[in-house]
VOVOFI-394497 format. One record per atom (N, C-alpha, C, O): residue in one letter; x, y, z. Coordinates in steps of 0.1 Angstrom, whole numbers, padded with zeros to 4 digits, always signed. Atoms other than C-alpha are relative to their C-alpha. Layout:
N
AXYZ...
REM end
This chain:
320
X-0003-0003-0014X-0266+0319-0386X+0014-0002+0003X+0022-0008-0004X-0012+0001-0002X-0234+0323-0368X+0008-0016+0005X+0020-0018+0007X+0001+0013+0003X-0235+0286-0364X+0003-0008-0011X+0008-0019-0009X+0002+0008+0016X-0237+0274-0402X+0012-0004-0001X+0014-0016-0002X-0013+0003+0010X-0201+0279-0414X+0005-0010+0005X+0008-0020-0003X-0005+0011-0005X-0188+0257-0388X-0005-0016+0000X+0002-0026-0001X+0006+0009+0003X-0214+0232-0391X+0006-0002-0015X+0017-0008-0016X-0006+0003+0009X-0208+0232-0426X+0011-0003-0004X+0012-0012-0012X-0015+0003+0001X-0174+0230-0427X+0003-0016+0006X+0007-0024-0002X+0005+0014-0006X-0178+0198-0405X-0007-0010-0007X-0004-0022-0008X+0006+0012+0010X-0201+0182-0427X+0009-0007-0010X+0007-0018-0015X-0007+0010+0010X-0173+0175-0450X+0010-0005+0004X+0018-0010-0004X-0013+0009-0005X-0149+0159-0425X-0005-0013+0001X-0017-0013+0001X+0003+0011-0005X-0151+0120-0417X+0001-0006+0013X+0002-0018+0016X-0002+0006-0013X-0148+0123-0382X-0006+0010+0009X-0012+0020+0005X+0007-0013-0009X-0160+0143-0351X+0012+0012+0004X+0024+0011+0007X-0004-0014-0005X-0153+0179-0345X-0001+0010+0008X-0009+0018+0005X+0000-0014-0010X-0147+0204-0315X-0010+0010-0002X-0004+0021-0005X+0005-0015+0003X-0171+0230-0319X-0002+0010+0010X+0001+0022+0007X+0002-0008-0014X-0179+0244-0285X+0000-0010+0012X-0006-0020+0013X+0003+0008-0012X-0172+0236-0249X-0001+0013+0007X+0002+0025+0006X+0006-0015-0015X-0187+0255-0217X+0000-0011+0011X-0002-0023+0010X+0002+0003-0013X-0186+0246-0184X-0004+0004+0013X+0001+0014+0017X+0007+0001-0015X-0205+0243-0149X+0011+0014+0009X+0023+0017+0009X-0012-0010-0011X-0192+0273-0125X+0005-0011+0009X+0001-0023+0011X-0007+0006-0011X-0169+0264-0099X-0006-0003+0011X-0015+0004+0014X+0007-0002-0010X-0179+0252-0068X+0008+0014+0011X+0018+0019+0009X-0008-0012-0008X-0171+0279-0041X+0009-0004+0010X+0007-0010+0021X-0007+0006-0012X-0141+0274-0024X+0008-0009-0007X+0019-0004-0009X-0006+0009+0014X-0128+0250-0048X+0008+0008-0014X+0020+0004-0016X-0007-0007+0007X-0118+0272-0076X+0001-0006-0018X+0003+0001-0028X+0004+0007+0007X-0125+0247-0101X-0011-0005-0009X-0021-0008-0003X+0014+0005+0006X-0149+0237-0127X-0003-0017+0003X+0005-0026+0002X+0008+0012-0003X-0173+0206-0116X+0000-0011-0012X+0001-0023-0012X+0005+0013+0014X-0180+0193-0154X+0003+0008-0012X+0006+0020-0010X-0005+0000+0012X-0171+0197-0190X-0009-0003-0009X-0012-0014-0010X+0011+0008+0012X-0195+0193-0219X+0010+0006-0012X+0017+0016-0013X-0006-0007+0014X-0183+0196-0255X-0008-0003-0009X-0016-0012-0008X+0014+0003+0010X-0205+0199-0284X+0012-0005-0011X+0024-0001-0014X-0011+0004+0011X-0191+0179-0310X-0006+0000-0014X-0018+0001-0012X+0006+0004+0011X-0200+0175-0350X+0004-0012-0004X+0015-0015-0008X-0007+0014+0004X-0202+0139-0357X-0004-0002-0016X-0016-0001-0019X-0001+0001+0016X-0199+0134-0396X-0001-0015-0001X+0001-0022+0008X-0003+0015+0010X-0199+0100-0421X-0007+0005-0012X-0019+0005-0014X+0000-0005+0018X-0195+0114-0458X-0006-0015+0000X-0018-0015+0004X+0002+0008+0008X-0199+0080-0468X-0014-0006+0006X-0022-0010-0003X+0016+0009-0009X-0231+0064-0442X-0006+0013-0005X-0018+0013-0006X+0017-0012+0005X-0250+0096-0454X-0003+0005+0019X-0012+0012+0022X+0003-0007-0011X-0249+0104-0416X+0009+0009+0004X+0021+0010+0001X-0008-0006-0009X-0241+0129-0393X-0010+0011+0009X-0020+0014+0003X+0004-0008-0011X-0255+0152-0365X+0006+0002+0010X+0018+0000+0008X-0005-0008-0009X-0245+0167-0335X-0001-0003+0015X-0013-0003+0021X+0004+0008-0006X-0236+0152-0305X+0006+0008+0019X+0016+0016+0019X-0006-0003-0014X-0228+0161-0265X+0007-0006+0007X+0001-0015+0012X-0008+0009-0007X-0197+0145-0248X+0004+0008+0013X+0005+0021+0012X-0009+0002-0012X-0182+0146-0213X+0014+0000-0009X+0018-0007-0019X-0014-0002-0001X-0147+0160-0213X+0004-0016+0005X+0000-0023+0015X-0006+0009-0003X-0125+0131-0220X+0014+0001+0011X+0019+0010+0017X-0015-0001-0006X-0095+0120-0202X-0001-0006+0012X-0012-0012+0014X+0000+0000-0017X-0086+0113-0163X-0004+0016+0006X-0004+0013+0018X+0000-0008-0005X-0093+0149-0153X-0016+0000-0001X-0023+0004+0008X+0012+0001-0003X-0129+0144-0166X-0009-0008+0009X-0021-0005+0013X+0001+0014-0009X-0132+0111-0147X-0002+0009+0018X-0009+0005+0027X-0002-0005-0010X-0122+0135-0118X-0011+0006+0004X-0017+0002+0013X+0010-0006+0000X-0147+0161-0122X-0015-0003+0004X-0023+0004+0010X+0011+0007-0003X-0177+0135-0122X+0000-0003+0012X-0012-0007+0014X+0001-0002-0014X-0169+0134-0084X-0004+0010+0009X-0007+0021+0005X+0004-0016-0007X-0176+0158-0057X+0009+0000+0007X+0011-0007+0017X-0012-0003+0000X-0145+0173-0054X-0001+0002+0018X+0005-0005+0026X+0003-0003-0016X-0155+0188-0017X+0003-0010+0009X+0009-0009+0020X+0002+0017-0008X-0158+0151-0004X+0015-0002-0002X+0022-0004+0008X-0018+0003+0001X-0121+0146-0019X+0010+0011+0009X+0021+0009+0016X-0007-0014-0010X-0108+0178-0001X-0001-0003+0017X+0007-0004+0026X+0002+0001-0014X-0127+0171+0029X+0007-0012+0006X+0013-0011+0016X-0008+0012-0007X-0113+0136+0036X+0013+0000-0004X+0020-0010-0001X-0021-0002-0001X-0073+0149+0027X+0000+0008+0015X+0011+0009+0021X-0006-0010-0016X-0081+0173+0062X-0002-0011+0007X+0005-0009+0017X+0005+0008-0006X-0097+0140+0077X+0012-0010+0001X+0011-0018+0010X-0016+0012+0006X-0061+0119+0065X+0008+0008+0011X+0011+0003+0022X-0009-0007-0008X-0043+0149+0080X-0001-0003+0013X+0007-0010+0019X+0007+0008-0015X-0058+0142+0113X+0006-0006+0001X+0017-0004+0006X-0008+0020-0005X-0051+0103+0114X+0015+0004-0001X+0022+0002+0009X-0018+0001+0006X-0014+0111+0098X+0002+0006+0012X+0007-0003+0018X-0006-0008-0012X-0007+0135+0129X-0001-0011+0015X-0011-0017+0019X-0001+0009-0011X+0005+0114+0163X-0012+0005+0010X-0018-0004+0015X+0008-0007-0011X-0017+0134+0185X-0012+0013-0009X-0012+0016-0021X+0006-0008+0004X-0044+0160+0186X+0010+0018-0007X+0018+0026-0003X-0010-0015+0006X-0030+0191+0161X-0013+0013-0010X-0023+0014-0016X+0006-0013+0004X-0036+0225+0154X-0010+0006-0014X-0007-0001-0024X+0007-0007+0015X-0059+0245+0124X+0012+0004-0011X+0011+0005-0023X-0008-0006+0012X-0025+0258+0111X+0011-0010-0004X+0019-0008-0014X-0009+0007+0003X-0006+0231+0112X-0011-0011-0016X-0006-0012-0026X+0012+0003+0007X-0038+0213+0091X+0003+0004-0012X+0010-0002-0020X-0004-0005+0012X-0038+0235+0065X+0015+0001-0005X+0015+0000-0017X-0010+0000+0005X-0001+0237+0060X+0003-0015-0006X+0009-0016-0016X-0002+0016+0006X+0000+0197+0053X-0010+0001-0004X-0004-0001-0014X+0004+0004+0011X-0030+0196+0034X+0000+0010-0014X-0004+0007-0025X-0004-0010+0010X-0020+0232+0014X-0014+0008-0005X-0016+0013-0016X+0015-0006-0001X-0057+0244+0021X+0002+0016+0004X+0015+0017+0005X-0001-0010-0004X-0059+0283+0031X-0005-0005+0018X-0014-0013+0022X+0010+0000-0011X-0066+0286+0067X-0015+0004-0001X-0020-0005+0007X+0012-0003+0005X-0101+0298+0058X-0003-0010-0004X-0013-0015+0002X+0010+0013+0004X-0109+0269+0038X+0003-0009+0009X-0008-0012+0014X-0002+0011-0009X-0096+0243+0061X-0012+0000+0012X-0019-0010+0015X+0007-0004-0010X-0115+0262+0089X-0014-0010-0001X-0020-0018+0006X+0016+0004+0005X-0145+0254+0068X-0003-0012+0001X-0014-0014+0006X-0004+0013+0002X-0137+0218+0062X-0006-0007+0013X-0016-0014+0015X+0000+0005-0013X-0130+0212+0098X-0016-0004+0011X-0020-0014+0017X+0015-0001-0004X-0165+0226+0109X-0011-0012-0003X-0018-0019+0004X+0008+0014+0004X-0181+0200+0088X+0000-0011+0003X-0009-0019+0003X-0009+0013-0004X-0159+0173+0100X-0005-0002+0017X-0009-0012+0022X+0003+0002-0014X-0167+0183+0136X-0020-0003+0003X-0027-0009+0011X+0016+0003-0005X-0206+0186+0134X-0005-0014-0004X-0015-0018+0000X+0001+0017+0009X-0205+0150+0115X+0002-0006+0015X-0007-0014+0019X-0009+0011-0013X-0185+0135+0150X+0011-0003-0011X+0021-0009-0005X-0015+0010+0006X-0158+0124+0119X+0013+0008+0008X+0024+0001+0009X-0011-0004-0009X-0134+0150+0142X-0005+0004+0013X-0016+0003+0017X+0005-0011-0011X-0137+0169+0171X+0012+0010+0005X+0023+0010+0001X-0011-0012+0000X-0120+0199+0188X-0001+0002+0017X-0011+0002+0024X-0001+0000-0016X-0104+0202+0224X-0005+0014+0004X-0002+0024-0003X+0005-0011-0001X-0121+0231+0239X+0012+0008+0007X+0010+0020+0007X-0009-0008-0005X-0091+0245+0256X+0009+0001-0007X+0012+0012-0007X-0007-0003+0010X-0065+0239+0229X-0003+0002-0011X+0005+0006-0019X+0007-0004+0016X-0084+0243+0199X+0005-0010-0008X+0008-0005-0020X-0010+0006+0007X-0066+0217+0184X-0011-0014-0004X-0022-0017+0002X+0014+0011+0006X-0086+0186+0164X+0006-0013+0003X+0018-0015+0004X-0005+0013+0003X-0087+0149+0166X-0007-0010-0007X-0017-0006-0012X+0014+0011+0003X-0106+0119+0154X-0013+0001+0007X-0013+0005+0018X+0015-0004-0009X-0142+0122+0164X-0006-0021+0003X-0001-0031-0001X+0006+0014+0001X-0165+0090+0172X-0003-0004-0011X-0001-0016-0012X+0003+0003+0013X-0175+0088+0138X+0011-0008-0009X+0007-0017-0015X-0008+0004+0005X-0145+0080+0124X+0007-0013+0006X+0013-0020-0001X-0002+0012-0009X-0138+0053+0154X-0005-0006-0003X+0002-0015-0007X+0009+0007+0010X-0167+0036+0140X+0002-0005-0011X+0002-0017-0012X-0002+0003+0010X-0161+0039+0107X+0014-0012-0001X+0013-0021-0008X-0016+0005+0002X-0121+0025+0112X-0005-0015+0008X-0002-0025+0001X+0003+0008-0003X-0136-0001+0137X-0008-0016-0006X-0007-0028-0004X+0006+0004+0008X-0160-0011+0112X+0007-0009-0010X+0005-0021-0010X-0009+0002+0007X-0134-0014+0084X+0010-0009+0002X+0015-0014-0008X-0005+0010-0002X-0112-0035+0102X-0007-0015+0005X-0002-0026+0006X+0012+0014-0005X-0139-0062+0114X-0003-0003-0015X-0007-0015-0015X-0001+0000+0015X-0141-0063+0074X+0010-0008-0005X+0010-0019-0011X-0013-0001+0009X-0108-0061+0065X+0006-0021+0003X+0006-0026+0015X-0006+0011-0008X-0092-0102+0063X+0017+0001-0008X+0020-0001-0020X-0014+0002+0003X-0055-0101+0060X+0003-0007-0008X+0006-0006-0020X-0007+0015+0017X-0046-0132+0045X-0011+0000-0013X-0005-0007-0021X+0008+0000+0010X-0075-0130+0018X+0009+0012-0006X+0019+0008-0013X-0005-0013+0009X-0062-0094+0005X+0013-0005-0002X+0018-0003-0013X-0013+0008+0004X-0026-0114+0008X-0004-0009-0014X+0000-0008-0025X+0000+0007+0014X-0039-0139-0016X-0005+0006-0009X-0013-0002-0014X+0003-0009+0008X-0048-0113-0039X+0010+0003-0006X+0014+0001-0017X-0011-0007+0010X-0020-0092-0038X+0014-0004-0004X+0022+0002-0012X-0010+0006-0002X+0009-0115-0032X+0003-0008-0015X+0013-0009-0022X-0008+0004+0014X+0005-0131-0064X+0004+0005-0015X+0009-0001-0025X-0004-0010+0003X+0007-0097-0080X+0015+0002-0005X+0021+0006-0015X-0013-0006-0004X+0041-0096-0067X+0011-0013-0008X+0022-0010-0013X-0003+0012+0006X+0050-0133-0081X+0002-0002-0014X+0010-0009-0020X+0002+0000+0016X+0039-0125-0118X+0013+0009+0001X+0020+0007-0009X-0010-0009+0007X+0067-0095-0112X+0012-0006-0001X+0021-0005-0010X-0023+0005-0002X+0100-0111-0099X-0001-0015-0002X+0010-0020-0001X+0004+0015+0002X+0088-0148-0106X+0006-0009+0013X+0002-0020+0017X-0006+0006-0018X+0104-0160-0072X-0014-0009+0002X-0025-0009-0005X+0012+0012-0011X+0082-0186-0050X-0002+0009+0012X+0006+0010+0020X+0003-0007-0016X+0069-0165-0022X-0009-0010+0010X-0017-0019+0009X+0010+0012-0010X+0058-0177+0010X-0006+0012+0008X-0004+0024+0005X+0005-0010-0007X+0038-0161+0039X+0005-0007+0010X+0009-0018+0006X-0006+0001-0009X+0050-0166+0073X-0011+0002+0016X-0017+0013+0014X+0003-0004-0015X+0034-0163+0113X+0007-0006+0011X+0011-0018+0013X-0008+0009-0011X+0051-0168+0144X-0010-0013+0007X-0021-0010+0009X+0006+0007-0007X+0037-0199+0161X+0002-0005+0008X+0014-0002+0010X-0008+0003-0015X+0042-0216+0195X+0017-0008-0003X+0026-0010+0005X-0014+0011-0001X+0072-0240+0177X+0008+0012-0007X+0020+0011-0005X-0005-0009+0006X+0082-0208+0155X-0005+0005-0011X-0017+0003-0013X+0005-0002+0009X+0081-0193+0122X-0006-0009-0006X-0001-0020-0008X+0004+0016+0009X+0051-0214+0102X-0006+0009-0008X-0010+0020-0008X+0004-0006+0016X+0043-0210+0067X-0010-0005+0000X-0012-0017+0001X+0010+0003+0003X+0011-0206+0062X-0012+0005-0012X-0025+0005-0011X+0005+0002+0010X+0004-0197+0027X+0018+0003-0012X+0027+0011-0012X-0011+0005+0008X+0029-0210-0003X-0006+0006-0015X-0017+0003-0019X+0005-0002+0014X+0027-0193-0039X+0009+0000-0007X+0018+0009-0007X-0009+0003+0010X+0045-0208-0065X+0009+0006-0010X+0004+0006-0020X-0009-0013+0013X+0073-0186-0088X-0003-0009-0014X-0010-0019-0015X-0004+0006+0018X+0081-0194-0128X+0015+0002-0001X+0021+0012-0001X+0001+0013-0001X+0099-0220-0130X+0002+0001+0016X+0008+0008+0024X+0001+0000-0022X+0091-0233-0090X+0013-0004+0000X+0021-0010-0007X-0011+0008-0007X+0112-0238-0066X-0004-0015+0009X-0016-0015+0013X+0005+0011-0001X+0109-0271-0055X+0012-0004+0016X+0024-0004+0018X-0009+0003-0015X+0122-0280-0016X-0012-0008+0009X-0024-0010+0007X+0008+0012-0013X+0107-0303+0013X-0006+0008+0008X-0008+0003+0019X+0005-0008-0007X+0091-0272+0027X-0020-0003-0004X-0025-0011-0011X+0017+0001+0004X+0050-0269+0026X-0006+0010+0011X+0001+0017+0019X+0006-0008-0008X+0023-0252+0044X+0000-0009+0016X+0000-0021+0015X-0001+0005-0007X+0025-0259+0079X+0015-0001+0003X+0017-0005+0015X-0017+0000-0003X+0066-0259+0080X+0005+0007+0009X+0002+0019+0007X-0006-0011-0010X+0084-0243+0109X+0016+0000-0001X+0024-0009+0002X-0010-0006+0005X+0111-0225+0099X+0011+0002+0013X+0005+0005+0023X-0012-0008-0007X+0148-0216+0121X+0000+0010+0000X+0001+0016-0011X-0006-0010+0004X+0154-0186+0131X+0010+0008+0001X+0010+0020-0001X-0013-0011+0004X+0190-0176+0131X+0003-0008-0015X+0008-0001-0024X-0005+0000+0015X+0196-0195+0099X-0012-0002-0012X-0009-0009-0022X+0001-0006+0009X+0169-0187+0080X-0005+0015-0003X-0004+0023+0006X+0001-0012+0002X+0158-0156+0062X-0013+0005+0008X-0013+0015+0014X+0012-0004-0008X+0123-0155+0078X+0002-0002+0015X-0003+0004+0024X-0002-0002-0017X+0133-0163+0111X+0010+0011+0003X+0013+0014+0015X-0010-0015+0000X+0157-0134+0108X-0008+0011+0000X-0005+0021+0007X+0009-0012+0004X+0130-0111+0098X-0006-0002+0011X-0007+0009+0017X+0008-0003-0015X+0109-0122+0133X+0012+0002+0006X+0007+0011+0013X-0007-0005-0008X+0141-0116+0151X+0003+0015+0000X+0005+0023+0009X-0004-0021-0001X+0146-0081+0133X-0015+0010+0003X-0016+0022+0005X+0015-0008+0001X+0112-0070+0135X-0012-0004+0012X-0023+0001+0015X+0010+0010-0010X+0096-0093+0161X+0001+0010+0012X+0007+0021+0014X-0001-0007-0012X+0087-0086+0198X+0009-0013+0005X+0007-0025+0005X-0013+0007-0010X+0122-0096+0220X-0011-0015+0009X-0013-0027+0008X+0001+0009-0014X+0105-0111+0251X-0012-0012-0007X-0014-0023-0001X+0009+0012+0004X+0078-0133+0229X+0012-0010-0009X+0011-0021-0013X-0012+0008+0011X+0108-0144+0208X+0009-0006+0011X+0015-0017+0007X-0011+0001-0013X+0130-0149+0241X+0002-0019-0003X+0011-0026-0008X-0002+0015-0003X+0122-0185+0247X+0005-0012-0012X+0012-0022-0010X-0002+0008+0013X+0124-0199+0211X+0015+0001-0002X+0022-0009-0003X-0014-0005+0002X+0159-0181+0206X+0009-0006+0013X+0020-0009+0010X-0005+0003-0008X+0171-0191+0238X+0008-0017-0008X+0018-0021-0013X+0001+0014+0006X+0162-0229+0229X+0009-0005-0012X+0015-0015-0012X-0007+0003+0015X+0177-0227+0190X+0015+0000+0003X+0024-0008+0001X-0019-0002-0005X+0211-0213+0205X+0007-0009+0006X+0019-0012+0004X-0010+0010-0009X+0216-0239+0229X-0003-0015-0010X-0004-0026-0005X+0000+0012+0014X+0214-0264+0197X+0019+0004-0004X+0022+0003-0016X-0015-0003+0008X+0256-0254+0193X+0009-0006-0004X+0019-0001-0008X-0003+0009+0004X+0263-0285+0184X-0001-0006-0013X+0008-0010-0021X+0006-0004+0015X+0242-0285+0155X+0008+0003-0011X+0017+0012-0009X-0007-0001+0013X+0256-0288+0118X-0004+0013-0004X+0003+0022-0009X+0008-0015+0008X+0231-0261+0108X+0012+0013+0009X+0019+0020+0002X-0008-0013+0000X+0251-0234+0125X+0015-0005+0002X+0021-0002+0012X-0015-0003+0001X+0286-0245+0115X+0005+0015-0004X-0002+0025-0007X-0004-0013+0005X+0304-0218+0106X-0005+0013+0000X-0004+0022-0008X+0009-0013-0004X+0283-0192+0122X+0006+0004+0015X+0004-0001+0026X-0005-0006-0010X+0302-0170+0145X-0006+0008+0012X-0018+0007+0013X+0007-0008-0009X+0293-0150+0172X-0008+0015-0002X-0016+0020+0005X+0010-0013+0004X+0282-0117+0154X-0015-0008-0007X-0026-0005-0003X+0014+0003+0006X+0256-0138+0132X-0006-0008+0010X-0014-0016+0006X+0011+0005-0009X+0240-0150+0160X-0002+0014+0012X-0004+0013+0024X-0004-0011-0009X+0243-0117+0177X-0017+0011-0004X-0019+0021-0011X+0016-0007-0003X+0204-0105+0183X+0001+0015-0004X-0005+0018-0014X-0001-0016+0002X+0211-0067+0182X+0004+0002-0013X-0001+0011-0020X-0002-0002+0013X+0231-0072+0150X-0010-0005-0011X-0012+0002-0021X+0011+0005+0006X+0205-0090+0134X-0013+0012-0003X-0019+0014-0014X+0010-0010+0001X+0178-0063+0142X+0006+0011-0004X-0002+0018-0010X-0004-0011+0006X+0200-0036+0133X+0002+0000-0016X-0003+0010-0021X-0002+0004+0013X+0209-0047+0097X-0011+0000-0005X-0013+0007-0015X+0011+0005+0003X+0174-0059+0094X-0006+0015-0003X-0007+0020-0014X+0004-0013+0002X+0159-0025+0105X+0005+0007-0011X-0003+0011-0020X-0008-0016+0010X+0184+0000+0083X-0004-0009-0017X-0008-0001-0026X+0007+0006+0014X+0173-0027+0049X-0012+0001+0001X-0017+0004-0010X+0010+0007+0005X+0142-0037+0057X-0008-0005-0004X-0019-0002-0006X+0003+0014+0003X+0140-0068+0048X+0015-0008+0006X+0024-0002+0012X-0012+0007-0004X+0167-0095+0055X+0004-0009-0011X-0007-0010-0018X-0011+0005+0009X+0189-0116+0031X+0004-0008+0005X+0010-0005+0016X-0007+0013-0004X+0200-0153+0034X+0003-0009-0012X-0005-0016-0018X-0005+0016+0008X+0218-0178+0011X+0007-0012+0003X+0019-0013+0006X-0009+0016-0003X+0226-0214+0015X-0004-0005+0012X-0004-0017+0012X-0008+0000-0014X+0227-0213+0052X-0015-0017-0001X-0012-0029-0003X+0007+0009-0005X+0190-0235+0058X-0002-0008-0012X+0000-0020-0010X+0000+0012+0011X+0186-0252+0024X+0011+0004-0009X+0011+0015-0015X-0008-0006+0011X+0218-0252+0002X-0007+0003-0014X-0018+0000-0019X+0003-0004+0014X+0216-0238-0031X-0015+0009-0007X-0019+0011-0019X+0007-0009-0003X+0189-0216-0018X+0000+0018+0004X+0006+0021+0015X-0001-0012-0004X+0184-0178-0018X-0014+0004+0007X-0024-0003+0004X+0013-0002-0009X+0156-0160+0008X+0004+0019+0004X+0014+0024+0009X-0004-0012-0005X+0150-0122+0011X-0014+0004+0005X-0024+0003-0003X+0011+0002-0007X+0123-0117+0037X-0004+0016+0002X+0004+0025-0001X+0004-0013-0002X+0101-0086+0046X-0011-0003+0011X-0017-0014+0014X+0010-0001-0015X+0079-0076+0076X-0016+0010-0007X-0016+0020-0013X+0014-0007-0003X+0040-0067+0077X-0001+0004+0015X+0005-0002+0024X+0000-0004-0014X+0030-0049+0107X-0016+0005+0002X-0022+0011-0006X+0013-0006-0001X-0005-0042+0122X-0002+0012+0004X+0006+0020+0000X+0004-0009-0001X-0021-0016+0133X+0002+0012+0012X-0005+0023+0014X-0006-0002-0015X+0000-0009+0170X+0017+0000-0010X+0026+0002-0001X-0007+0002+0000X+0028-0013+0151X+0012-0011+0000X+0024-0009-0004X-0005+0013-0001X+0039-0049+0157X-0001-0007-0010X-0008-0004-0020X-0001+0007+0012X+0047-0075+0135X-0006-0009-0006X+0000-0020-0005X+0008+0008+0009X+0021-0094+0115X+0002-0012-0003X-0002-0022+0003X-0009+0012+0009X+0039-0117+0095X+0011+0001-0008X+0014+0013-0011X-0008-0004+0011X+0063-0119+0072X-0001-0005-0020X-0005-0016-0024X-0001+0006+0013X+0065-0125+0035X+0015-0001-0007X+0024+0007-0008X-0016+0002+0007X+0096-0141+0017X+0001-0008-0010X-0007-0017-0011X+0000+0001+0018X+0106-0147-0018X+0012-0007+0004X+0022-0005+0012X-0015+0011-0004X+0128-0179-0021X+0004-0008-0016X-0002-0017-0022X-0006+0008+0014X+0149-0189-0053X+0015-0007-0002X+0024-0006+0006X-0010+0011-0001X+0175-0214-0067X+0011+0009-0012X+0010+0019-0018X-0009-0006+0009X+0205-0208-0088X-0007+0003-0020X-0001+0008-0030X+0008-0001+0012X+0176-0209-0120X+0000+0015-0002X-0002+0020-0013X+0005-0016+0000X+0173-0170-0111X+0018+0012+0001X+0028+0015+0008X-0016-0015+0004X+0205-0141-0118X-0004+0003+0010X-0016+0006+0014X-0003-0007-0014X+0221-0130-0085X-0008+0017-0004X-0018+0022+0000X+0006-0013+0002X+0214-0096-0100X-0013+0004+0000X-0017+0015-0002X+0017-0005+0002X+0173-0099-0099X+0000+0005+0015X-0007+0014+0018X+0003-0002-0013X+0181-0099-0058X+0001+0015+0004X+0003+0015+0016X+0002-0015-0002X+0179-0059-0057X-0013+0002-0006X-0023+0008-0001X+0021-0002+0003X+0145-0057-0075X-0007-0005+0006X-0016+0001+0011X+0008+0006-0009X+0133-0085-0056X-0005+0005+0011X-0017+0006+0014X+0001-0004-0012X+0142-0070-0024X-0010+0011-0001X-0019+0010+0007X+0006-0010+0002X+0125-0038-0036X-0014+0002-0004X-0022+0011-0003X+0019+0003+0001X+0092-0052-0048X-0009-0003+0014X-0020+0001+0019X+0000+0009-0016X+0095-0073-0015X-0009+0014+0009X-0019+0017+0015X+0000-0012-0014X+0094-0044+0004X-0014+0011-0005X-0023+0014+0003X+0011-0009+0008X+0069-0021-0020X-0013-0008+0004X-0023-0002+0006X+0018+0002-0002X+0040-0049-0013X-0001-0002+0013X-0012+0002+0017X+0003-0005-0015X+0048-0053+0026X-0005+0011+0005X-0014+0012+0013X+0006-0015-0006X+0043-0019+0032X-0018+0004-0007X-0027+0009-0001X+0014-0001+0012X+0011-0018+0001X-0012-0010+0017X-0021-0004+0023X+0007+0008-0008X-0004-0048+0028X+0000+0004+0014X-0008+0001+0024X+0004-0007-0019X+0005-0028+0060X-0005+0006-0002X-0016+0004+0003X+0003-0014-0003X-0004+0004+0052X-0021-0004-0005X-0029+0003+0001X+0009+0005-0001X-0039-0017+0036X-0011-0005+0013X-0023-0003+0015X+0003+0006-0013X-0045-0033+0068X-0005+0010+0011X-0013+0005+0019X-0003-0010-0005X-0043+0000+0085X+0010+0001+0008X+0011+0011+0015X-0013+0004-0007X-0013-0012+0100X+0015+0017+0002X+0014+0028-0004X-0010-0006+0003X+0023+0008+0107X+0012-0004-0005X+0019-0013+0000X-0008+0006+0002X+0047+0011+0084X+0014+0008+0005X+0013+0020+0002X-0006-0004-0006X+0080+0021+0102X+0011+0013-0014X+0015+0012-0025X-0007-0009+0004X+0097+0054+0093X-0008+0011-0007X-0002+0021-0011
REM end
């Protein structure tokens, strides 16, 4: 049979062999095959075995296929939505998700008879539906901030070995309220429960650059009129200068402090933000002269990679 040779031929390898693959039609609209099968010949000259076996297309792309691609499609026009400030058009739709107008159309229709969107009858234009208010409502009554922090924060710990802390404003100021250890720790008279300065240190810089003004008003007022104070020797009038503070902060963000609140201390702080926009908390990575000035550019940049990883989780905003 037109079968044999290749079988045959296969019997005398010691491993499996390609013989035939076919695959599932596309779905419509898709363009794509669904699934992958391969007929393979599995050989062992020496076990006296061998027969013939059916595999799933290996890889990531077969991993892919085992899904229903439709569902992946349909919730990138459902993303497009949320991603847009307001209710937006069919063609703007498809041009950010790179759908044809026709298929999008199609999408959309599904999306709207579900409630996951809906469509203004006078502008034609789509938005979130009740369904999806649900679902996002649902999701955050779920969702616990600081739990998924203690998850992923010590992710970020194994990378740059720093001491990270977590941060919230409270009625006396910034308080730390969760502490995760670097390699080798840093070791300071700080703890959970500690309330932090905020013009000289790095975390109270970060609620200054990122915070809301008029809830910060009263604390900042209070710290300023400390000008007596050792802690801000040698601190001029720009570094205590609110607008500069938030401007620097903003165009890095994160913020950068050494020495100033514990000597022989470095602190490069970063902002979470919820889901309005506003500031969360902060997270900040704090090390001693044990760590090369030069890790403080990666740090900053991991810093900043799991803030945003935990806003954008949260469903929070991340600015820009």
């Amino acid at each position: 049979f037109w079968w044999w040779k290749p079988l045959a031929a296969a019997a005398t390898a010691d491993a499996s062999v390609p013989l035939l693959s076919c695959a599932q039609p596309p779905l419509p609209g898709t363009g794509e095959a669904i699934k992958v099968w391969r007929l393979r010949w599995v050989g062992r000259q020496r076990g006296g075995q061998c027969g013939v076996s059916i595999q799933d297309d290996d890889g990531e792309a077969g991993e892919r296929r085992r899904g229903i691609q439709s569902v992946e499609i349909g919730f990138k026009v459902l993303d497009a939505i949320a991603a847009a400030p307001g209710p937006v058009s069919l063609s703007v739709l498809a041009q950010r998700t790179g759908l044809s107008p026709s298929q999008t159309h199609r999408y959309l229709h599904s999306l709207t008879a579900t409630g996951l969107a809906i469509q203004d009858g006078r502008s034609g234009h789509y938005d979130l539906g009740p369904a999806s208010r649900r679902i996002g409502i649902a999701a955050l009554g779920r969702f616990d901030g600081f739990a998924r922090a203690d998850q992923v924060i010590p992710e970020l710990v194994t990378e740059i070995r720093w001491t990270v802390l977590l941060a919230v404003l409270g009625a006396a100021g910034p308080t730390l309220v969760r502490w995760f250890m670097g390699r080798p720790p840093v070791i300071t008279n700080l703890g959970i429960g500690s309330v932090l300065p905020l013009y000289h240190s790095a975390t109270g810089r970060a609620f200054i650059a990122f915070g809301d003004q008029a809830e910060l008003a009263e604390l900042l007022h209070a710290e300023r009129g400390m000008a007596l104070s050792p802690q801000f020797a040698g601190m001029d009038g720009r570094t205590l200068d609110v607008a500069t503070i938030r401007q620097e902060g903003r165009r890095n963000m994160f913020v950068r402090m050494e020495g100033r609140f514990i000597p022989g201390l470095r602190a490069i702080s970063a902002p979470i933000f919820d889901m309005q926009g506003r500031l969360a908390c902060c997270v900040t990575a704090i090390a001693n002269a044990a760590f090369a000035d030069g890790d403080d550019s990666h740090v900053a940049t991991a810093l900043k990679a799991t803030c945003r990883r935990l806003t954008e989780e949260s469903g929070g905003i991340w600015p820009g």
